[in-house]
C-alpha positions as CSV (number, residue, x, y, z in Angstrom):
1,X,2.3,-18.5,-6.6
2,X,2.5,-21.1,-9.6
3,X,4.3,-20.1,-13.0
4,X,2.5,-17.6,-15.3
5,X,-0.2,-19.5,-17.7
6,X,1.0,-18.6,-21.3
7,X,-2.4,-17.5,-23.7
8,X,-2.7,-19.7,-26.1
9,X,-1.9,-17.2,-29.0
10,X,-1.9,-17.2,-32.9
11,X,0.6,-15.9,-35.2
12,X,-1.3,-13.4,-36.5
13,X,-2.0,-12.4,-32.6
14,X,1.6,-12.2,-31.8
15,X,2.6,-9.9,-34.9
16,X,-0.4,-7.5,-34.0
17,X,1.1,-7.4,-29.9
18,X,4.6,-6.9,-31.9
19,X,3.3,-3.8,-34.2
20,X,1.3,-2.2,-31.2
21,X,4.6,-2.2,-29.0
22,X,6.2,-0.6,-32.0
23,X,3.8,1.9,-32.1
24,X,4.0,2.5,-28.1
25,X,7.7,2.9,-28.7
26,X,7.0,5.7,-31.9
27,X,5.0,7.4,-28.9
28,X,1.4,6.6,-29.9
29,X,-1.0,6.7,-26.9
30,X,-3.6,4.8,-28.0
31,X,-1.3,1.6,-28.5
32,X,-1.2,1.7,-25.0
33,X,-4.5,1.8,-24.9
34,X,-5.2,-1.0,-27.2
35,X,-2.7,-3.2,-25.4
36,X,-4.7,-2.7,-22.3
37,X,-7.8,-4.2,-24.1
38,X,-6.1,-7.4,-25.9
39,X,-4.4,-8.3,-22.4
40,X,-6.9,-6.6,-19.7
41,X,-8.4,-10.3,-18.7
42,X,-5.9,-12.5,-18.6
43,X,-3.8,-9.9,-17.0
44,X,-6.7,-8.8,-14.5
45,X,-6.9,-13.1,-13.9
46,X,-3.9,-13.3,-12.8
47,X,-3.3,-10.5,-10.8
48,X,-6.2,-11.7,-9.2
49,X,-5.3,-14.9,-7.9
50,X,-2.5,-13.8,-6.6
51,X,-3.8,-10.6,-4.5
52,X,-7.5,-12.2,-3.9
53,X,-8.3,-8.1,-4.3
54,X,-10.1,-6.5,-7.1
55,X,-8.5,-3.0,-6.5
56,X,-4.9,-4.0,-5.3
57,X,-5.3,-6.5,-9.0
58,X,-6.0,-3.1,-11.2
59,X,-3.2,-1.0,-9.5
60,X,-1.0,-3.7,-10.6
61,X,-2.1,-3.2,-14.2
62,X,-2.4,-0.1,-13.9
63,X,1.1,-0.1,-12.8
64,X,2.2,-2.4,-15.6
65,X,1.2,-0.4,-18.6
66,X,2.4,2.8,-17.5
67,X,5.5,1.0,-17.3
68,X,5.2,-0.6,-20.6
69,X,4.3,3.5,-22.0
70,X,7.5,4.8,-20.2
71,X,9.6,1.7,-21.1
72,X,8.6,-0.1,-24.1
73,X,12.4,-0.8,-25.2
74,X,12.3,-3.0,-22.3
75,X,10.9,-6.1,-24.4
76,X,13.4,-8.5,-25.6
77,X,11.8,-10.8,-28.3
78,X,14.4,-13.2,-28.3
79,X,13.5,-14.3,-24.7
80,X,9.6,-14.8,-25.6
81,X,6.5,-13.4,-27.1
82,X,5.0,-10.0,-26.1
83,X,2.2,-11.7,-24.0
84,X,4.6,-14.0,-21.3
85,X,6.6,-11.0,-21.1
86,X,3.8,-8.9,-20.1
87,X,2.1,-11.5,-18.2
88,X,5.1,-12.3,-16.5
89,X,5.3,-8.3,-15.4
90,X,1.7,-8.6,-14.3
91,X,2.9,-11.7,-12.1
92,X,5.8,-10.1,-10.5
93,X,4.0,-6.9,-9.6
94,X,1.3,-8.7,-7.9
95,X,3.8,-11.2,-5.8
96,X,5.8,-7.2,-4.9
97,X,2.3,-5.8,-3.7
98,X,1.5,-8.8,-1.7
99,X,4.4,-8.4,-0.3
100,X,3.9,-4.6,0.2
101,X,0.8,-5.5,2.2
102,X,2.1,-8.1,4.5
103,X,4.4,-5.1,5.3
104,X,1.7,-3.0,6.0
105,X,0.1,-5.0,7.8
106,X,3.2,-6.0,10.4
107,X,4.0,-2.5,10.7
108,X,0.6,-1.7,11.8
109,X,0.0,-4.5,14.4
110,X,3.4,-3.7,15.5
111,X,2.8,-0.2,16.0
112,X,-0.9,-1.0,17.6
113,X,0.7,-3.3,20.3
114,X,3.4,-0.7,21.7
115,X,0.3,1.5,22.0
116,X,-1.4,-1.0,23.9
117,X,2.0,-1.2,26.0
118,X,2.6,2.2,26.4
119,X,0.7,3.0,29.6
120,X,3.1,2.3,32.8
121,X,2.4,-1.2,34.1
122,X,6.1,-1.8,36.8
123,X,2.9,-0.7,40.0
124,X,2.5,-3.1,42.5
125,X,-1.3,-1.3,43.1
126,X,-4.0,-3.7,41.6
127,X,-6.2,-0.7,41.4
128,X,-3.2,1.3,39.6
129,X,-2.6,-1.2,36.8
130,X,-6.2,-2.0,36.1
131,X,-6.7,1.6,35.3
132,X,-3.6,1.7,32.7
133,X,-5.0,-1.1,31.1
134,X,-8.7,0.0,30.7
135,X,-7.1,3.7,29.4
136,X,-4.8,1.3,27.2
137,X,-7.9,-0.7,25.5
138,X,-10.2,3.0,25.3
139,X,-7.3,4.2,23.1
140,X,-6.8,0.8,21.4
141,X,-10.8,0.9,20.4
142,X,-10.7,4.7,19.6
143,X,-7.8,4.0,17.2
144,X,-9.5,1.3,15.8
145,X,-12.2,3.0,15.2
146,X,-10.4,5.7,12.9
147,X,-10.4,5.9,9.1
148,X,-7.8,3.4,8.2
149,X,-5.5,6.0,6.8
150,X,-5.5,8.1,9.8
151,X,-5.0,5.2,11.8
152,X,-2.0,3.8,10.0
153,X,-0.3,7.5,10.2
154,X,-0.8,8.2,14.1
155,X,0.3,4.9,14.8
156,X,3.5,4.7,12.6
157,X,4.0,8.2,13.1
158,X,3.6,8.4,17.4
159,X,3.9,4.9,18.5
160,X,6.1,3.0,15.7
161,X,8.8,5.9,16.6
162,X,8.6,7.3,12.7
163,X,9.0,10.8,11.4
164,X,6.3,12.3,9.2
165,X,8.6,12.1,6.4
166,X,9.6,8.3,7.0
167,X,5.7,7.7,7.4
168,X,5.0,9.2,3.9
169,X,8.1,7.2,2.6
170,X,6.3,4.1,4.3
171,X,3.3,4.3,2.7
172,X,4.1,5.9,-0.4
173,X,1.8,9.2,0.5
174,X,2.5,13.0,0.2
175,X,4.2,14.4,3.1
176,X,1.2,17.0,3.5
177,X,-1.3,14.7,3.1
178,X,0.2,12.9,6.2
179,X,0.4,15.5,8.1
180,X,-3.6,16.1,7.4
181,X,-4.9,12.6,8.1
182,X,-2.5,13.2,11.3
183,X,-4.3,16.1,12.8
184,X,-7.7,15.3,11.6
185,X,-7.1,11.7,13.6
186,X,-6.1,13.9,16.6
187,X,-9.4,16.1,16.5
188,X,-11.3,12.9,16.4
189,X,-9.6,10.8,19.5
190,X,-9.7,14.0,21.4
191,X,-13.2,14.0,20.5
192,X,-13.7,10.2,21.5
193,X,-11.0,10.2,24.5
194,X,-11.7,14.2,26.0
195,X,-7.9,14.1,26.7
196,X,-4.9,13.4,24.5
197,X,-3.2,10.8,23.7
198,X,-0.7,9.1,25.6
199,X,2.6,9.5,24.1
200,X,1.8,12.4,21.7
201,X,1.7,15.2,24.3
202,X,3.8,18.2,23.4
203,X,4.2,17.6,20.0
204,X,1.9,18.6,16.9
205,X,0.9,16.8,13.9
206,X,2.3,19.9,11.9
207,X,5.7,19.3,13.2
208,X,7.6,17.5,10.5
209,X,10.3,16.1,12.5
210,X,7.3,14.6,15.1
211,X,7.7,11.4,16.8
């Protein structure tokens, strides 16, 4: 991703980012707050290049300074000034959440090919196996056509083989909200299919042990 770009930064500017981590550390809120302004743009910047996403680039910051409020001993000013430290936070949060979504991602198209998979295909009937793999691409488009985060948790949850609990581990979400977006995804491929779906017969999106 390139080395962090260092402000260019006066004296005076480097004793103020000093005083207003001092007065994070004495437990003053709106030294947080003030921080935030002095370093929101370069820090948004370069967040930015490295995510190429507006949002994902503020939950890194937003991420940063709440570690900076909980951690502000963490500085050590004999290995640089307060802005390459923080800039260098900012960098290394970004390249962890790129990561994070590359994960996401993989998991995902993983989990949406062994649905497309899962319909029985050993036939030697032509007429057989054409019908498993039309029923295979109706569920394939009905998934697809889910909110993203009901998506992601029936298809980790029924055909990536994960517990409700490892699926709200996964993706960092309250075990109870998974289990909503679960039966609300249900209700709406019932809706679009008129049958269930394959592999989640007998087992209910309220069961926290599901597969």
């Amino acid at each position: 991703m390139g080395l962090v770009t260092r402000p260019a930064r006066s004296t005076e500017d480097g004793a103020a980012d000093l005083e207003l981590l001092r007065r994070v550390a004495a437990g003053d809120r709106g030294a947080v707050d003030d921080l935030y302004q002095r370093f929101r743009r370069p820090a948004f910047a370069l967040a930015r290049r490295v995510l190429a996403d507006d949002v994902l680039a503020e939950d890194v910051l937003q991420d940063v300074f709440l570690g900076i409020w909980r951690d502000p001993g963490a500085f050590d000013g004999t290995r640089g000034s307060v802005a390459s430290w923080l800039l260098t936070m900012v960098h290394h949060k970004a390249v962890d959440a790129v990561r994070r979504e590359e994960s996401h991602r993989r998991r995902t198209a993983r989990a949406e090919d062994d649905l497309a998979l899962s319909a029985p295909v050993q036939t030697s009937d032509v007429e057989d196996d054409a019908w498993e793999r039309m029923e295979a691409g109706r569920v394939r488009s009905a998934l697809r056509a889910l909110p993203e985060p009901q998506r992601e948790a029936l298809t980790l949850a029924y055909y990536g083989g994960y517990t409700q609990r490892e699926v709200a581990a996964l993706t960092g979400t309250p075990l109870g909200t998974v289990k909503t977006r679960m039966l609300a995804g249900m209700r709406r491929l019932k809706d679009t299919l008129g049958t269930g779906v394959p592999g989640a017969a007998g087992v209910t999106p309220f069961d926290g042990t599901a597969r």
